[in-house]
C-alpha positions as CSV (number, residue, x, y, z in Angstrom):
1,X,157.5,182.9,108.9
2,X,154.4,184.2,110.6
3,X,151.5,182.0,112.4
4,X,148.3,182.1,110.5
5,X,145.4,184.2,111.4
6,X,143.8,181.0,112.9
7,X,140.4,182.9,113.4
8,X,140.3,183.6,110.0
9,X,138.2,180.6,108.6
10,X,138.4,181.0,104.7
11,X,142.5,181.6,105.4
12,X,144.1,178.9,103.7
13,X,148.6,178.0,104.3
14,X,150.8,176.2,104.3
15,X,154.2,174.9,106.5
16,X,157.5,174.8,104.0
17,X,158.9,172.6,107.2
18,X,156.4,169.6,107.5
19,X,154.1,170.5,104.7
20,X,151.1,170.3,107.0
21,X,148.2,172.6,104.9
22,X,145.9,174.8,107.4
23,X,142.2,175.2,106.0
24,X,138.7,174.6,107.3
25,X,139.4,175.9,110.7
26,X,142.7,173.1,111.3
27,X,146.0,171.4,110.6
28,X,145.6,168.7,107.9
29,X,148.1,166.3,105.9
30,X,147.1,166.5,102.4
31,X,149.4,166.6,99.6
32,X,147.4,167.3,97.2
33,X,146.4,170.9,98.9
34,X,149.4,171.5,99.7
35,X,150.7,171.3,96.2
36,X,148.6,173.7,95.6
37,X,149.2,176.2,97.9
38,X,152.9,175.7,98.2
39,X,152.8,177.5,94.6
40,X,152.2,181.0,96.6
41,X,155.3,182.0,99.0
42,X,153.0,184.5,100.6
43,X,150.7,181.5,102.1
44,X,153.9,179.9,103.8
45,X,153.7,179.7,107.6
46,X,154.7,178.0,110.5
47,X,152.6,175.3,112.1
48,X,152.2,174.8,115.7
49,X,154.2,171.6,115.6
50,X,156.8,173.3,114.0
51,X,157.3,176.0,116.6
52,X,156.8,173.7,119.1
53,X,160.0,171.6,118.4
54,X,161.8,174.5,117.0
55,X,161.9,176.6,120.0
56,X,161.9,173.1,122.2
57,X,158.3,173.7,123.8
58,X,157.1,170.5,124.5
59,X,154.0,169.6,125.9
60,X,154.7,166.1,126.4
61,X,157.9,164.1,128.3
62,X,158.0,160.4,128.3
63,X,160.7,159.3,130.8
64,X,161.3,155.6,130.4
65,X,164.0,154.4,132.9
66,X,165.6,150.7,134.6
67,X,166.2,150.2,130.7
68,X,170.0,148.7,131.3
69,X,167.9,145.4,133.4
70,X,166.4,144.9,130.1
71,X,168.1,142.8,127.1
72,X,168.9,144.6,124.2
73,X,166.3,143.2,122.1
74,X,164.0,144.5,124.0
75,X,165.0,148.2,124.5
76,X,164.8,147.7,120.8
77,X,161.6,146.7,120.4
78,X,160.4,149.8,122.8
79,X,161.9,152.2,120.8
80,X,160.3,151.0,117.8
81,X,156.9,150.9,119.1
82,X,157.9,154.4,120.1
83,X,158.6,155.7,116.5
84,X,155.6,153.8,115.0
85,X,153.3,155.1,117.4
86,X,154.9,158.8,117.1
87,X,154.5,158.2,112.8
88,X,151.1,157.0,112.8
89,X,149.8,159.9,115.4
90,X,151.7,162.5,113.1
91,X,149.9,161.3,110.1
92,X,146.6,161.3,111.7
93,X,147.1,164.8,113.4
94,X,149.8,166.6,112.0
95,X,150.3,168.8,115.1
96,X,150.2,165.4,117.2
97,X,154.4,164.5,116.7
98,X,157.2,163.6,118.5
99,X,160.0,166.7,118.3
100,X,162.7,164.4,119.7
101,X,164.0,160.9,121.2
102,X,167.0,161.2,123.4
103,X,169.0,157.6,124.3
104,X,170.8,158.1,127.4
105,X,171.6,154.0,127.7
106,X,169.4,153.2,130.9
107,X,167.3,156.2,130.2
108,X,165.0,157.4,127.4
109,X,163.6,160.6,127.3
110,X,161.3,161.3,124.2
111,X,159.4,164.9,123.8
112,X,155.9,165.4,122.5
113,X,154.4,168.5,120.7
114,X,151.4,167.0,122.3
115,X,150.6,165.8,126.0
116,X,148.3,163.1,125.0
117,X,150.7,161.2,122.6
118,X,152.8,161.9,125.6
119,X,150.6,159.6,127.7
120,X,149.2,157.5,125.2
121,X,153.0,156.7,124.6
122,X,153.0,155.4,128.4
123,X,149.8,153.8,128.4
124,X,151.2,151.5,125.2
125,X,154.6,150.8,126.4
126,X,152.8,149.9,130.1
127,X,151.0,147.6,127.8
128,X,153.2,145.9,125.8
129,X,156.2,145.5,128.2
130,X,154.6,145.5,132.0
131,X,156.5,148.0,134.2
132,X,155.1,150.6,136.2
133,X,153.9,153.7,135.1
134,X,152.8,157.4,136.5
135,X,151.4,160.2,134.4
136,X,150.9,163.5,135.7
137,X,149.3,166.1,133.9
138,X,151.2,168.8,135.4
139,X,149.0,172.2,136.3
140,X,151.8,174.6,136.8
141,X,153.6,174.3,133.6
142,X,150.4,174.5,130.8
143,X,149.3,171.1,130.9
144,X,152.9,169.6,130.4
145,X,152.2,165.7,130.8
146,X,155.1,164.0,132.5
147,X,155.0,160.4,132.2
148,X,157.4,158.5,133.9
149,X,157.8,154.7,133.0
150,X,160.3,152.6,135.1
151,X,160.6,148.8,133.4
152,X,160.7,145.6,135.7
């Protein structure tokens, strides 16, 4: 699939993938257009979000570490906060997702098509659970936010 001619205003598609619907200038989630429009093959593209995670681009990494000093419960609860957060951004922007979560027992690692869900992720968790927290908005690597939380 090809990207859209996003300078082209009256240009209307869609993304078989996440079934995101481009029109009036954006990204939207509407199922109703994209019903529509998911009639014509021809109007079938990728989104952003779509070849961000597919060719593992992201523009967001939330490191969240010390997790084995917590109790399982509550490395639970962190995780879930995670996935609510990452489902409620996504259907409010539908280029604003998480690609991936990756569990490595003290460590989670979770990857952002977005750098702001990146560090709204660690602004929450900082707020919910306590911990310290350091975001870093990194200027050699295109605005890659690295957010590193580290539980107490």
């Amino acid at each position: 699939m090809t990207q859209p001619e996003l300078s082209s205003p009256e240009g209307e598609f869609y993304c078989a993938e996440c079934k995101a619907v481009w029109y009036r200038k954006a990204w939207h989630t509407d199922d109703r257009k994209y019903e529509e429009l998911s009639k014509n093959p021809d109007l079938a593209r990728t989104c952003p979000a779509c070849h961000k995670s597919a060719m593992d681009l992201p523009e967001g990494i939330v490191t969240l570490s010390a997790l084995e000093a917590l109790p399982k419960e509550r490395k639970e609860e962190i995780l879930s906060l995670i996935r609510n957060m990452g489902e409620r951004s996504a259907k409010r922007d539908p280029m604003d997702r998480i690609i991936r979560i990756t569990d490595k027992g003290g460590e989670v690692v979770v990857y952002t098509t977005e750098n702001q869900l990146a560090a709204a992720l660690g602004s929450e968790i900082k707020r919910a659970f306590g911990g310290d927290l350091n975001i870093d908005f990194g200027h050699r690597d295109n605005e890659i936010a690295r957010v590193v939380w580290v539980a107490k």
